[in-house]
FIMI-379734 format. One record per residue (C-alpha): x, y, z. Coordinates in pm, 1 decimal. Layout:
BEGIN
PT         u         v         w
PT         X         Y         Z
...
***
This chain:
BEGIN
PT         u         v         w
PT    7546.8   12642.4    7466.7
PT    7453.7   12630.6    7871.2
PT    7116.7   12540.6    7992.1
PT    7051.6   12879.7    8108.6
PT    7103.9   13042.3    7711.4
PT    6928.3   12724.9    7599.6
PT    6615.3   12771.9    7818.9
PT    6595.0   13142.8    7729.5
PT    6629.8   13084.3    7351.9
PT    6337.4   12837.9    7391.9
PT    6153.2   13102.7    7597.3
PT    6244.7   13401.2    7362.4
PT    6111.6   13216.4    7067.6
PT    5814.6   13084.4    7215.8
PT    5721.7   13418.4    7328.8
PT    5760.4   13504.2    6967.7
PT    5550.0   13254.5    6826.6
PT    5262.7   13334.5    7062.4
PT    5292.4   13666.0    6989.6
PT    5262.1   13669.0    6623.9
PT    4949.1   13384.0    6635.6
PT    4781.7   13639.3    6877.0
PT    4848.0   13901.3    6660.7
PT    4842.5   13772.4    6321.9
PT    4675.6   13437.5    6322.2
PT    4297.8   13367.6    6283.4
PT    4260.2   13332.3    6654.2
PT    3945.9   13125.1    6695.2
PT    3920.1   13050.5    7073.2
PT    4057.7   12742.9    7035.2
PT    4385.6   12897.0    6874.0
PT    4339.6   13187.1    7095.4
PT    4403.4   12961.5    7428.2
PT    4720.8   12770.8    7214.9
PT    4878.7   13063.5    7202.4
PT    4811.2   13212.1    7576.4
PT    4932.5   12848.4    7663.1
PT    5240.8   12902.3    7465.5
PT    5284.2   13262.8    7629.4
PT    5267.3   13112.6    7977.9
PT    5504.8   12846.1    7916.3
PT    5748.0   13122.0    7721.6
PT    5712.6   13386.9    8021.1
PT    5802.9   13094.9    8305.4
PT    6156.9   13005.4    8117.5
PT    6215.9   13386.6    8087.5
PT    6163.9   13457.4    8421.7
PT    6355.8   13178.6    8600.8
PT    6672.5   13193.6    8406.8
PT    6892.8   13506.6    8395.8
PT    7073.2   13678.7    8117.2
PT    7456.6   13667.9    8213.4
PT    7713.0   13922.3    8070.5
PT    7961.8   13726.1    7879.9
PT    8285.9   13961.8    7997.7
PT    8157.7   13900.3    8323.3
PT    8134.3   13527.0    8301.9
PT    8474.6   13512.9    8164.7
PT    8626.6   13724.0    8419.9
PT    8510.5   13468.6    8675.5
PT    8622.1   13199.6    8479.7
PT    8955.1   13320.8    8460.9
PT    8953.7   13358.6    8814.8
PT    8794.4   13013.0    8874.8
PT    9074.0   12863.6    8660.2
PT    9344.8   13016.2    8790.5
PT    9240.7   12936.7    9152.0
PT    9183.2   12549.5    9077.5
PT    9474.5   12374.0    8870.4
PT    9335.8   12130.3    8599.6
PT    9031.2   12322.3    8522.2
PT    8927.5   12346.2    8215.9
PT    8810.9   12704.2    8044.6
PT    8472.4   12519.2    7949.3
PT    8417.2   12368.7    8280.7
PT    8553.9   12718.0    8405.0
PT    8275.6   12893.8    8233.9
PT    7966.2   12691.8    8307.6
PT    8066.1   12673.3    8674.8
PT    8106.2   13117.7    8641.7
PT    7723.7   13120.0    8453.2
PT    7607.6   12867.0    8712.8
PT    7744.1   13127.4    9017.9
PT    7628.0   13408.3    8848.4
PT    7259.4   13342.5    8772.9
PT    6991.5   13203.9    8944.2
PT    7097.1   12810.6    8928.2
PT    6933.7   12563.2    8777.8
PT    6565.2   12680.9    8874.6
PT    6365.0   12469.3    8643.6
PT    6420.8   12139.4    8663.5
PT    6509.2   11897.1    8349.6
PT    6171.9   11720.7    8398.5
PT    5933.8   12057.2    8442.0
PT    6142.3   12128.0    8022.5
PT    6037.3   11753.6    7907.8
PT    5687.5   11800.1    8035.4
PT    5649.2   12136.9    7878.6
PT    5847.5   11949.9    7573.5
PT    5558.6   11683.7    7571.7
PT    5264.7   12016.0    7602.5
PT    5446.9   12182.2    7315.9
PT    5471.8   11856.3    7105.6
PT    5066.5   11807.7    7200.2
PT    4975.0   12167.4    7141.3
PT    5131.4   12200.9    6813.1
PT    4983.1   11806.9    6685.8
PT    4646.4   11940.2    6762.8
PT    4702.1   12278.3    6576.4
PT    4845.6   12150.8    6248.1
PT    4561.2   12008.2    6242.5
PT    4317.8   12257.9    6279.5
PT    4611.6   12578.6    6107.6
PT    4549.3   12430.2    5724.0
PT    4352.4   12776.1    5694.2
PT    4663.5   13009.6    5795.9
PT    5019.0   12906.0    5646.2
PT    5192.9   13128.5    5902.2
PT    4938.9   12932.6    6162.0
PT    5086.4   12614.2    6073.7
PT    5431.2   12678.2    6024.0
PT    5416.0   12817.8    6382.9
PT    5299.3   12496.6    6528.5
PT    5538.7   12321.8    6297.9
PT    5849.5   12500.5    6460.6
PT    5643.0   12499.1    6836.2
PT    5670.5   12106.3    6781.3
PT    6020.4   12064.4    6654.8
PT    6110.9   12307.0    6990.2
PT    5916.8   12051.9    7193.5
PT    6061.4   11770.2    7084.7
PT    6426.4   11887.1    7157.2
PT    6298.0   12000.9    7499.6
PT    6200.0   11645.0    7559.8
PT    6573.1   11536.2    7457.3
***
């Protein structure tokens, strides 16, 4: 998977698990902010990285390939997503310090989710995402 799908998966699911704690969890303040932290972070991958058409990515790939000899069709297509989006706008270190924020957020929240089951096992899966950020 590219960096720009990976960092909008992240985003996308983020999004969802602030959404449902704001919606559905107990929502003390302290959970409250959490999950307006986990919004922020969520809404900043979203909106620096684009969604690219695939057909369009491998049209330019195809083009990119057949205009350099020895490209490969992977190379090829990471080099079309990279010319048709925005570029690399976050930088690897801004995803391992929001890694390290998730990883924090989430520690202190299993803590306090034992009331809600659907509280912890979003902090469970915010903390798993954090650690791969921070890969």
């Amino acid at each position: 998977m590219n960096r720009n799908k990976q960092l909008r998966m992240w985003g996308s699911c983020l999004r969802g698990h602030a959404t449902a704690g704001l919606q559905y969890g107990l929502c003390d303040e302290p959970d409250t902010a959490r999950y307006n932290r986990l919004m922020e972070i969520a809404m900043e991958l979203l909106d620096k990285t684009d969604d690219i058409d695939e057909e369009q990515a491998e049209g330019v790939a195809q083009k990119l390939m057949a205009k350099t000899p020895g490209l490969s069709e992977e190379d090829a297509l990471e080099m079309a997503y990279d010319l048709l989006g925005k570029g690399e706008t976050i930088s690897d270190e801004q995803v391992k310090v929001w890694g390290e924020e998730l990883v924090a957020i989430a520690e202190i929240g299993v803590v306090d989710g034992h009331a809600n089951m659907f509280d912890l096992n979003r902090y469970l899966a915010v903390k798993d995402m954090g650690q791969e950020m921070m890969k």
